[in-house]
N, C-alpha and C positions, 0 to 999 in steps of 0.2 A: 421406462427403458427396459428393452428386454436383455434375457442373458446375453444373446448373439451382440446386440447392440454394444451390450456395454463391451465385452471382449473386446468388438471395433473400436471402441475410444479408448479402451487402454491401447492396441498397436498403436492407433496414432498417438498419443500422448508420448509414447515410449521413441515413437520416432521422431516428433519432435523435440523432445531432450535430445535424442540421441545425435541431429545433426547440428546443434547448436553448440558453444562455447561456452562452457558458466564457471564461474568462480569457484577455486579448490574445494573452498569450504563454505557450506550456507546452507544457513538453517531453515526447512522445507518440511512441511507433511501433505499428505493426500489424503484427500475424505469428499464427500461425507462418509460414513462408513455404513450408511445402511445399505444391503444388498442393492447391488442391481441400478443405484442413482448415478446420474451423470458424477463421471469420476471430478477430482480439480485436484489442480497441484499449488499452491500457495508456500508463497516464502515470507522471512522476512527479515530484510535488509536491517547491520546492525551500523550501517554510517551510509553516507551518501556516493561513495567512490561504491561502494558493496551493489546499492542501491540502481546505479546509473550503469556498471556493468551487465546488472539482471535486465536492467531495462534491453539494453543492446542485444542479450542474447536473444532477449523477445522478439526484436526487430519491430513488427509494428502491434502498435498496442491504442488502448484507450486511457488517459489519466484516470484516476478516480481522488477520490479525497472525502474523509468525513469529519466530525469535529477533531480526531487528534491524530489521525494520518494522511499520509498522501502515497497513493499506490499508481500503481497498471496493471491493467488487464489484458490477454490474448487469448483470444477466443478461437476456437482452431470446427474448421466444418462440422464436426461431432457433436460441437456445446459443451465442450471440454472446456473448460477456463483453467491457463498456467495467473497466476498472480502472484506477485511481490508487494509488500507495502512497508511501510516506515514511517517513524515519529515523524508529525510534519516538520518539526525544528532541524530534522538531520538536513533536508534541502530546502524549506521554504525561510523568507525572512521577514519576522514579525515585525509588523509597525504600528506603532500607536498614532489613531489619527483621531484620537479625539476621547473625552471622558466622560461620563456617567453617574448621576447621583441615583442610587439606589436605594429608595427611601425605607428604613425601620420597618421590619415586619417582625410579630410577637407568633413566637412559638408554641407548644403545649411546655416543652423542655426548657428552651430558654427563647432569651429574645434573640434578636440579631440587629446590630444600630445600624442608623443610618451610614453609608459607607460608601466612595469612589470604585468605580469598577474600571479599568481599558476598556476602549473600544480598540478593538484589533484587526485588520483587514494580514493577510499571508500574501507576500509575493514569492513566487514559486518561477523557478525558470524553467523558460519556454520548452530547452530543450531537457529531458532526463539522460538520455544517453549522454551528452555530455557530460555529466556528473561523473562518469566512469575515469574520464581522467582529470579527474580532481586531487590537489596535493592536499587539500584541507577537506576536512571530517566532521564541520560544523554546517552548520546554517548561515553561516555569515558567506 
């Protein structure tokens, strides 16, 4: 990305905060920080009301999710990406569907016995923006 460019994707960036609604307080940095890279703005939601108002301000997004969160993304003409993400536990609900024997394996350190593991699937609802008018701040 050249200088000119990235200049371009801060004004939009800037303008896209700027015509949006977002929650008094939330915690957000912008990077990467090496010169000149597509800028991004990333937050992260500390409960799922937090979580589901960022969503809204986004408007339209993509889900994301990896082993221990669940985010969105908004990608804006540029390659700007705004993102927010959160424990999966603040909106998804874990369910056990089933268990695992994880058989004995010997270490240099120690061992480790044979042991039950969850098996876990996340259900996550459909909508995140809804989340924003949530009275509860759980997963459940």
């Amino acid at each position: 990305m050249t200088k000119n460019e990235y200049v371009a994707a801060l004004r939009e960036l800037a303008d896209y905060v700027e015509e949006r609604e977002w929650p008094e307080k939330i915690q957000g940095w912008i990077g990467p920080q090496d010169t000149f890279d597509t800028p991004n703005l990333s937050f992260s939601a500390r409960n799922k009301t937090e979580f589901g108002l960022l969503c809204a301000a986004f408007g339209s997004f993509e889900k994301t999710r990896d082993t221990y969160c669940t985010g969105a993304v908004a990608t804006l003409p540029s390659g700007v990406k705004i993102s927010v993400i959160t424990s999966r536990e603040n909106v998804c609900r874990k369910v056990v569907v089933g268990k695992r024997v994880v058989p004995a394996t010997e270490r240099i350190v120690e061992e480790i016995p044979e042991h039950e593991e969850e098996i876990v699937e996340w259900e996550c609802p459909e909508s995140f923006i809804a989340l924003a008018k949530s009275d509860s701040n759980t997963g459940e």
